[in-house]
C-alpha positions as a Markdown table, in Angstrom:
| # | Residue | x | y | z |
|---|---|---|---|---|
| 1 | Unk | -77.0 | 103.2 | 65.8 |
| 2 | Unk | -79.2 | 101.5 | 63.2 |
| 3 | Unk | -80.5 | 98.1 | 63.5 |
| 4 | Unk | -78.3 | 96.0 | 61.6 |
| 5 | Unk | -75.0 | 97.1 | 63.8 |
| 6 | Unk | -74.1 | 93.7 | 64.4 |
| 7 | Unk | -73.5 | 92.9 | 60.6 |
| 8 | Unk | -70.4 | 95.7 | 61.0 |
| 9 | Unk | -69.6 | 93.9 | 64.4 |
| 10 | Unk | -69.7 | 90.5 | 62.7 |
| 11 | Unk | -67.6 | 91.8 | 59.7 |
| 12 | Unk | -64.7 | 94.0 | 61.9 |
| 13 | Unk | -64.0 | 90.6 | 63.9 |
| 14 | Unk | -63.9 | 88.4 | 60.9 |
| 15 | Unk | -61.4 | 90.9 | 59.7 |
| 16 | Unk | -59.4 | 91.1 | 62.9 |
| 17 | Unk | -59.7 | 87.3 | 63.1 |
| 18 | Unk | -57.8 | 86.9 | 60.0 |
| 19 | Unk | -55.3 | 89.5 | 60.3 |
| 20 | Unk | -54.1 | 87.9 | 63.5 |
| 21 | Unk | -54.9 | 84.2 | 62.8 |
| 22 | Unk | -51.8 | 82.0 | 61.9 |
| 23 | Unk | -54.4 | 79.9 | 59.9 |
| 24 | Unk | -52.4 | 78.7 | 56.8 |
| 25 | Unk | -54.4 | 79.7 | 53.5 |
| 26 | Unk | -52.6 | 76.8 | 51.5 |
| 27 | Unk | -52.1 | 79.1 | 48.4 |
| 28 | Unk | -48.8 | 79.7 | 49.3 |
| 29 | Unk | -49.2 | 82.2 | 51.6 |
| 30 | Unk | -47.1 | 83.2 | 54.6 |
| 31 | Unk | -49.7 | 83.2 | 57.3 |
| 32 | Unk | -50.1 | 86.7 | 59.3 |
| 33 | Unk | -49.2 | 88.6 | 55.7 |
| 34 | Unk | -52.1 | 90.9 | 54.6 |
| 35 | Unk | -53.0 | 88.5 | 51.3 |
| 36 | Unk | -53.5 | 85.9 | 53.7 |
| 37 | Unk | -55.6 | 87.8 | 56.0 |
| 38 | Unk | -57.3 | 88.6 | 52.9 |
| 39 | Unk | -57.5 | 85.3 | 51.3 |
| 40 | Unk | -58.8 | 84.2 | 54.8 |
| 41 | Unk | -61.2 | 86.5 | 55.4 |
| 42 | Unk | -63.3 | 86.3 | 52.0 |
| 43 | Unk | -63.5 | 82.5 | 52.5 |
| 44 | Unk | -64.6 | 83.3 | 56.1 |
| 45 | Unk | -67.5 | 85.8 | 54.9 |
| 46 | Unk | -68.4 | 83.0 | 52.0 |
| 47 | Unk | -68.5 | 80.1 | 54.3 |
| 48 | Unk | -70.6 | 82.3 | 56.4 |
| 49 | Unk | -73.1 | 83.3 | 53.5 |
| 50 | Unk | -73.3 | 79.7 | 52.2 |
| 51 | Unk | -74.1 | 78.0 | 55.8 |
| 52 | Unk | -76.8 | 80.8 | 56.4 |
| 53 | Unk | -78.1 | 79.7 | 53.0 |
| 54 | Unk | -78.0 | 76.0 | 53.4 |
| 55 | Unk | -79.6 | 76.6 | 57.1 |
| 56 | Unk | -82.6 | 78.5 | 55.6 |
| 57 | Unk | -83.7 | 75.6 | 53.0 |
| 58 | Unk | -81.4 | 76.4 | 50.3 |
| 59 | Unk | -79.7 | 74.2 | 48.1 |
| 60 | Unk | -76.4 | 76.1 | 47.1 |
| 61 | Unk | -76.4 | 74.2 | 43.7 |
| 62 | Unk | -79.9 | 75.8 | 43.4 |
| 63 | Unk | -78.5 | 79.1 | 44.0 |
| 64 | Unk | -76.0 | 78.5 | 41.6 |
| 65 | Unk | -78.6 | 78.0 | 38.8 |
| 66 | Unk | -80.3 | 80.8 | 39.9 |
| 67 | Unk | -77.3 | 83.2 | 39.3 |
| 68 | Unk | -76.1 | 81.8 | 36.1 |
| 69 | Unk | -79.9 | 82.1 | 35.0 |
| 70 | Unk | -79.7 | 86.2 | 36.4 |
| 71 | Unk | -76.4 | 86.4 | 34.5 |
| 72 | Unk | -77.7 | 88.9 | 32.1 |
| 73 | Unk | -78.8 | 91.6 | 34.2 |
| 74 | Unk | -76.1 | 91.2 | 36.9 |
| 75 | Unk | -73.3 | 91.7 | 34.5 |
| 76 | Unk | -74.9 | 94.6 | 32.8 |
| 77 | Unk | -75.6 | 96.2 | 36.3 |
| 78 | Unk | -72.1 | 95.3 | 36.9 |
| 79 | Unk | -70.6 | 96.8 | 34.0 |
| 80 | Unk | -72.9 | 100.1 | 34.4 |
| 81 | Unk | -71.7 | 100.4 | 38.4 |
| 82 | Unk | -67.8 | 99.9 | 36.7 |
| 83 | Unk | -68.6 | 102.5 | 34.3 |
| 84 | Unk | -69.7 | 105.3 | 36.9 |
| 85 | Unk | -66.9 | 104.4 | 38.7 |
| 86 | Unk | -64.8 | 105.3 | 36.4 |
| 87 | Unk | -66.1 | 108.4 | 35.7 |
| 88 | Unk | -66.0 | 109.8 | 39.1 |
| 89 | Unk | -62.6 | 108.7 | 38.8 |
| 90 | Unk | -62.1 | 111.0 | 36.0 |
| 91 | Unk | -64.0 | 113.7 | 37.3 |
| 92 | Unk | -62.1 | 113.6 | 40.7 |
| 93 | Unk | -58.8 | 113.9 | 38.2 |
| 94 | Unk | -59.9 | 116.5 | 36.4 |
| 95 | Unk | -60.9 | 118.5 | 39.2 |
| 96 | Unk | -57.2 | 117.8 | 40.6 |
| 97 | Unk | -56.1 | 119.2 | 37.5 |
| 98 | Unk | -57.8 | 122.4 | 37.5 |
| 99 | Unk | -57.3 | 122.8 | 41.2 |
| 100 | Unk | -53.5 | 123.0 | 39.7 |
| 101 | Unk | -54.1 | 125.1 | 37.0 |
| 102 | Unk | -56.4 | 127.9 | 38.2 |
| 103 | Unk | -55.9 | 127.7 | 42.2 |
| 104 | Unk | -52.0 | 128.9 | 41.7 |
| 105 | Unk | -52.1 | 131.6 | 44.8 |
| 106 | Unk | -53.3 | 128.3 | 47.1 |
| 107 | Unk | -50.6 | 127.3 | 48.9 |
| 108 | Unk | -52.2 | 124.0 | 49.3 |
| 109 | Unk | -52.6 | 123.2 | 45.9 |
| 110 | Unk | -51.6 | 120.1 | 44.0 |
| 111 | Unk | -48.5 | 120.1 | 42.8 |
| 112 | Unk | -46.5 | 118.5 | 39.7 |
| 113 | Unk | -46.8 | 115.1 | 41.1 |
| 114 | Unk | -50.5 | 114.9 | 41.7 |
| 115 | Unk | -51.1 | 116.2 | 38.3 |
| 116 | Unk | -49.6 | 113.3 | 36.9 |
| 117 | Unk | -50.6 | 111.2 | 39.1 |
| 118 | Unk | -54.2 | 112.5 | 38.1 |
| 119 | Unk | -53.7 | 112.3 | 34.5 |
| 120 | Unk | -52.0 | 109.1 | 34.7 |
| 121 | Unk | -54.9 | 107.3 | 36.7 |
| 122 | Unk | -57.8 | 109.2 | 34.2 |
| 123 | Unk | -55.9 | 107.4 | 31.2 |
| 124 | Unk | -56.7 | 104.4 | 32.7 |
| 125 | Unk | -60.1 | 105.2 | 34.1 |
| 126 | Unk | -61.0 | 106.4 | 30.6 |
| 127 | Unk | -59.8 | 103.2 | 28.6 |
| 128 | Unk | -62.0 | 101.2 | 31.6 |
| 129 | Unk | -65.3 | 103.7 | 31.1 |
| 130 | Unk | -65.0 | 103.8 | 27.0 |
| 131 | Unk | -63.2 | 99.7 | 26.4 |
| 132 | Unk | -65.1 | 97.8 | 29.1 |
């Protein structure tokens, strides 16, 4: 295994820690319910990520200046990354859709539910890739 295993070690027991921690969230949350576990583990990573940050010198309202002053870029990178997404999305559906069309002896092939599933979700991934 590569070098940095422990960052997936460290990651899979935060995760296991906050599935079966009975840490109330305070959001209203029944603790041991997956948005809990959720809720718990993102503030978990963060805390994480901000005391490494403090430890190494940084001051986090620093940091914060230095994001909003990257803002540009990062939501452009972000939009383009959104954008790609979405059209693998659409590829993957209209590959699903063709597989339905042309592959008819296939046993295996998708069937009538898929196919709308598939158009349904390329809708949607077309609005996000053309609206966003």
């Amino acid at each position: 295994m590569g070098p940095f295993r422990w960052i997936a070690w460290l990651v899979g027991a935060l995760w296991r820690f906050s599935r079966r921690s009975w840490i109330d969230t305070g959001m209203g949350l029944r603790p041991r319910s997956g948005a809990s576990a959720l809720v718990l583990f993102l503030f978990l990573v963060f805390f994480l990520i901000g005391a490494v940050l403090m430890l190494l010198g940084f001051n986090l309202g620093d940091v914060d200046r230095w994001i909003d002053a990257q803002g540009g870029w990062l939501d452009a990178l972000g939009s383009l990354l959104f954008r790609a997404v979405c059209g693998l999305v659409i590829l993957l559906c209209v590959l699903a859709l063709l597989g339905a069309i042309f592959d008819r002896k296939n046993p295996e092939k998708p069937g009538i539910g898929c196919v709308l599933l598939a158009l349904i979700t390329g809708y949607f991934a077309w609005f996000g890739m053309v609206y966003r």
